[in-house]
C-alpha positions as CSV (number, residue, x, y, z in Angstrom):
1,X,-14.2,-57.9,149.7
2,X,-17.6,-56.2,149.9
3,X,-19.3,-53.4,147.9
4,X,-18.6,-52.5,144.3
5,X,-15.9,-55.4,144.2
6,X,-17.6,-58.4,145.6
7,X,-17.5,-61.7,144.5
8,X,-21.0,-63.3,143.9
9,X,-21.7,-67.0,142.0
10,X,-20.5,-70.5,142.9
11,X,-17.8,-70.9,140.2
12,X,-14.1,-69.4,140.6
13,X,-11.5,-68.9,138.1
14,X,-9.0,-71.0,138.0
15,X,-5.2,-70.3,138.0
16,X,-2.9,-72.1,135.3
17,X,0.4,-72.3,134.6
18,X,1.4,-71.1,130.8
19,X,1.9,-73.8,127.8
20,X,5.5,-74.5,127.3
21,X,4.7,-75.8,123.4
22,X,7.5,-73.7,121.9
23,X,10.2,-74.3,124.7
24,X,9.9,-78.2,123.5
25,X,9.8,-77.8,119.8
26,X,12.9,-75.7,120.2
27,X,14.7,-78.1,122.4
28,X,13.6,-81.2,120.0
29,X,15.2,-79.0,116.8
30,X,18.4,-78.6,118.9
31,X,18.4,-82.7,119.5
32,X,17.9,-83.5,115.9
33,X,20.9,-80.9,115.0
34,X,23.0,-82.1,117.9
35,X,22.6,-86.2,116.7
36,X,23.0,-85.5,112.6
37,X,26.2,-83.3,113.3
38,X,27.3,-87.0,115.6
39,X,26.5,-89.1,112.8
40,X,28.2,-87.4,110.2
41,X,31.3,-87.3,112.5
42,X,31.1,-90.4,113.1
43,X,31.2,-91.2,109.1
44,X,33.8,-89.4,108.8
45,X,35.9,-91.6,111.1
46,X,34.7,-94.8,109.4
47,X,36.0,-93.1,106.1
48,X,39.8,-92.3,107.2
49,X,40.1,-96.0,109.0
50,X,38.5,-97.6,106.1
51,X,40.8,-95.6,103.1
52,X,37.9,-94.1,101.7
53,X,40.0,-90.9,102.7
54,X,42.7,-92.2,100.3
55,X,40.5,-92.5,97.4
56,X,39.0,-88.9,97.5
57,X,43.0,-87.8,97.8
58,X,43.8,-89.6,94.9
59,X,40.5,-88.0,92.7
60,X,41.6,-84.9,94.0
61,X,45.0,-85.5,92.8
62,X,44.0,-86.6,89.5
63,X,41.7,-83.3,88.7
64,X,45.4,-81.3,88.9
65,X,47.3,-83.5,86.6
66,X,47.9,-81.7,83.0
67,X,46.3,-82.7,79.6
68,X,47.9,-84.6,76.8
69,X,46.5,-83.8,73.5
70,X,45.8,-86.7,70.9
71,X,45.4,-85.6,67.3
72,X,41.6,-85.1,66.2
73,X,39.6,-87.2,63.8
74,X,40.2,-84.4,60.9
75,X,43.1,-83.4,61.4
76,X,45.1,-82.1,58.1
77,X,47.4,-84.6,56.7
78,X,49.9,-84.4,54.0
79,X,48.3,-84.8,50.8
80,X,49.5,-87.8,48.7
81,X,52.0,-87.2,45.3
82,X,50.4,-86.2,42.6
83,X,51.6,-87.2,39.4
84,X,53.5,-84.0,37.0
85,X,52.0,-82.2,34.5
86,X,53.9,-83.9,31.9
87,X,52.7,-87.6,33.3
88,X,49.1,-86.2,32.5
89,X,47.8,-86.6,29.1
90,X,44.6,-84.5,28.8
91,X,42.2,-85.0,25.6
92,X,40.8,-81.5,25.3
93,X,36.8,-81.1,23.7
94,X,35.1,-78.5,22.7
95,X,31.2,-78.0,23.8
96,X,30.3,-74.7,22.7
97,X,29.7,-73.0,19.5
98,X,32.7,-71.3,19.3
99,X,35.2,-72.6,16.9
100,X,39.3,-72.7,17.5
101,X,38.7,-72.9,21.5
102,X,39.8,-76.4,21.7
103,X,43.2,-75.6,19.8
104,X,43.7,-72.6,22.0
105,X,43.4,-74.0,25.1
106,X,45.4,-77.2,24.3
107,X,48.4,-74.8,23.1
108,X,48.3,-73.5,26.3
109,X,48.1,-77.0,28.4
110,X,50.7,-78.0,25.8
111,X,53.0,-74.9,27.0
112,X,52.2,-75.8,30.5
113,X,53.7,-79.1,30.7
114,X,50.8,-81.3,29.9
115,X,51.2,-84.2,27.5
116,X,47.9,-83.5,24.9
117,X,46.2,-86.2,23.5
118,X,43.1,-85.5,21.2
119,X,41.3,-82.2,20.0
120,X,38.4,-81.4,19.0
121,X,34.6,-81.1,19.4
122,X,33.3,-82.9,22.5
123,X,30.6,-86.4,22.3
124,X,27.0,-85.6,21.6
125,X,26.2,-86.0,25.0
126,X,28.2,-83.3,26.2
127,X,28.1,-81.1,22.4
128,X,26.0,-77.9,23.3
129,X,24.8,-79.4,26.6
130,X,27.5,-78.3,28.9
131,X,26.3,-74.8,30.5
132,X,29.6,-74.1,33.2
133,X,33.0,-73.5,32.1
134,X,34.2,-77.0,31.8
135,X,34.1,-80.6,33.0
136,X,37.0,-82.5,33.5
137,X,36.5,-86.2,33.3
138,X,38.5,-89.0,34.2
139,X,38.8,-92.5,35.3
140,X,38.2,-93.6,39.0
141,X,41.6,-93.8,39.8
142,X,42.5,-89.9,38.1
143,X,39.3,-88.3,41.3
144,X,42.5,-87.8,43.7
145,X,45.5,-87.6,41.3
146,X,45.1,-86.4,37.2
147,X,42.5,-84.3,37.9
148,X,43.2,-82.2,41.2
149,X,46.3,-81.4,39.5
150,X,44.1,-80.5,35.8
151,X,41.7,-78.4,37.8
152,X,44.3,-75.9,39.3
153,X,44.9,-74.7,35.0
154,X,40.5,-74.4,35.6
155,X,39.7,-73.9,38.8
156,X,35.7,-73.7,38.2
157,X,35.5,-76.6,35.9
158,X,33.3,-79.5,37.7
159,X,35.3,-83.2,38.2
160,X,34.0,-86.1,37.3
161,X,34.3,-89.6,36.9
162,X,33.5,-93.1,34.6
163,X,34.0,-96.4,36.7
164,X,34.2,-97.6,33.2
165,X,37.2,-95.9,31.5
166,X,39.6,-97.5,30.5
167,X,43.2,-95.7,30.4
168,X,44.1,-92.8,32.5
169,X,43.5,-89.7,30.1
170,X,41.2,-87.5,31.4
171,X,39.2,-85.4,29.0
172,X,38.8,-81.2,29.4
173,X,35.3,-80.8,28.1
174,X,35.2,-76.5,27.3
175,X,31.8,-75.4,28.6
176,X,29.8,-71.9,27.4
177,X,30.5,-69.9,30.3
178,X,34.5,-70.8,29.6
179,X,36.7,-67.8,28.8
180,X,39.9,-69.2,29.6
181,X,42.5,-71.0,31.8
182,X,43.4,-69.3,35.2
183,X,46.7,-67.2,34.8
184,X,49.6,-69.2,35.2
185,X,51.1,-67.8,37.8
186,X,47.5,-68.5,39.7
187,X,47.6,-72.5,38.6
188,X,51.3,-72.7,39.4
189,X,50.4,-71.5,43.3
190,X,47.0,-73.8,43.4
191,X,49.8,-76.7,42.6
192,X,52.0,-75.7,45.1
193,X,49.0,-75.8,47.4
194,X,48.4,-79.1,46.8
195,X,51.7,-80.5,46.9
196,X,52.5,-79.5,50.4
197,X,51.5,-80.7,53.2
198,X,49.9,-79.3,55.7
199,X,50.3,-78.8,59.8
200,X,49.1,-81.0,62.0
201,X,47.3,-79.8,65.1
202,X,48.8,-80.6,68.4
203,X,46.1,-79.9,70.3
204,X,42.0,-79.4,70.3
205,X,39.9,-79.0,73.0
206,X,37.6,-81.7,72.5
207,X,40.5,-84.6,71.8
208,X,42.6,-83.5,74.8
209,X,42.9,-86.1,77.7
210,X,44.0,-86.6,80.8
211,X,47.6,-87.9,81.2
212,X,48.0,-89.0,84.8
C-alpha cells in the first residue's frame, strides 16, 4: 500500500493466537469435582459391603426409641414416723422477764397432748439472753423426731441440739419476741404435714434415659 497508509521500518507486528489461561483452570475445577464426587461414591460402597451401613441404621434406630425416667437424686420421700404428742415430754423454761409465761404455755402443751416435764425459769445461759421467740432443745437423736413434731405448737422457735444429753426430753426455752403458740388448728395441719408422705416424681428431664 502506498501514500497515507504505507508501511515503512524493518520490524512487523506479529500475529498471536489468544491465551487460553481460564479455559484450563475451569477444566482443572471440573476434574477435581468429577474425582471427589468418585471417591466419595466409592466410600460409600466400601460402607454397605463392610456393615458400616448397619451400624448407622442401628444409631438411627436408637435416637427414636422412647425415654424411661429413673427417679432423681432429691426426689421427696415419705417422711419417717414421728413419735405422738403424748410420747414427748417437753421441759418448758422461761427466758424473759415476764412472769407466769412458762405455766401458760405448758397448760396449753399439756392440753395438746404433750407429756410436761419441768417449769420454770430457763439456765443462766439462756436467762435474758434469748432474743427470738423460743429455742427448742433436744438430744441428737430428738433433730428428726421430738422436735419436728414440738416445733409445729412454735413454728418460729430455732432447733437445736447437745450431743451430750442424756434422756430424750427436749426443753421449750420461751424467748422475748414470744407471744404465744400457733393456733391449734395451725399446729394440728403442720403435723399432718409431716406425717404424710409425699409424691414421688416419675419423671425429670435431667434423670430421664434412654430405654432401648
Amino acid at each position: 500500500m502506498g501514500g497515507q497508509y504505507r508501511i515503512t521500518g524493518d520490524k512487523y507486528p506479529r500475529m498471536r493466537r489468544p491465551r487460553r489461561r481460564g479455559r484450563l483452570v475451569v477444566l482443572a475445577a471440573a476434574s477435581a469435582a468429577v474425582l471427589g464426587m468418585l471417591g466419595w461414591g466409592t466410600l460409600q460402597l466400601i460402607d454397605v459391603f463392610t456393615g458400616d451401613g448397619d451400624k448407622a441404621a442401628a444409631a438411627g434406630t436408637k435416637s427414636d426409641c422412647g425415654t424411661e425416667a429413673s427417679p432423681s437424686p432429691g426426689a421427696s420421700r415419705p417422711t419417717a414416723a414421728l413419735p405422738e404428742p403424748g410420747a414427748i415430754t417437753v421441759n418448758v423454761l422461761n427466758a424473759t422477764t415476764r412472769a407466769g409465761l412458762a405455766k401458760k404455755t405448758a397448760d396449753e402443751l399439756k392440753k395438746r397432748g404433750f407429756r410436761i416435764g419441768d417449769v420454770g425459769n430457763a439456765p443462766k445461759e439462756y436467762d435474758k439472753k434469748v432474743k427470738g421467740a423460743g429455742i427448742l432443745l433436744g438430744p441428737a437423736a430428738a433433730l428428726n423426731t421430738s422436735l419436728p413434731v414440738l416445733a409445729a405448737q412454735l413454728p418460729a422457735a430455732e432447733r437445736r441440739t447437745d450431743a451430750a444429753r442424756a434422756g430424750g426430753a427436749v426443753d421449750l426455752i420461751i424467748g422475748d419476741a414470744y407471744r404465744s403458740l400457733a393456733t391449734r388448728p395451725a399446729a394440728d395441719k403442720a403435723l399432718a404435714a409431716l406425717t404424710a408422705p409425699e409424691p414421688t416424681p416419675t419423671t425429670t428431664a435431667k434423670t430421664a434415659k434412654k430405654t432401648c
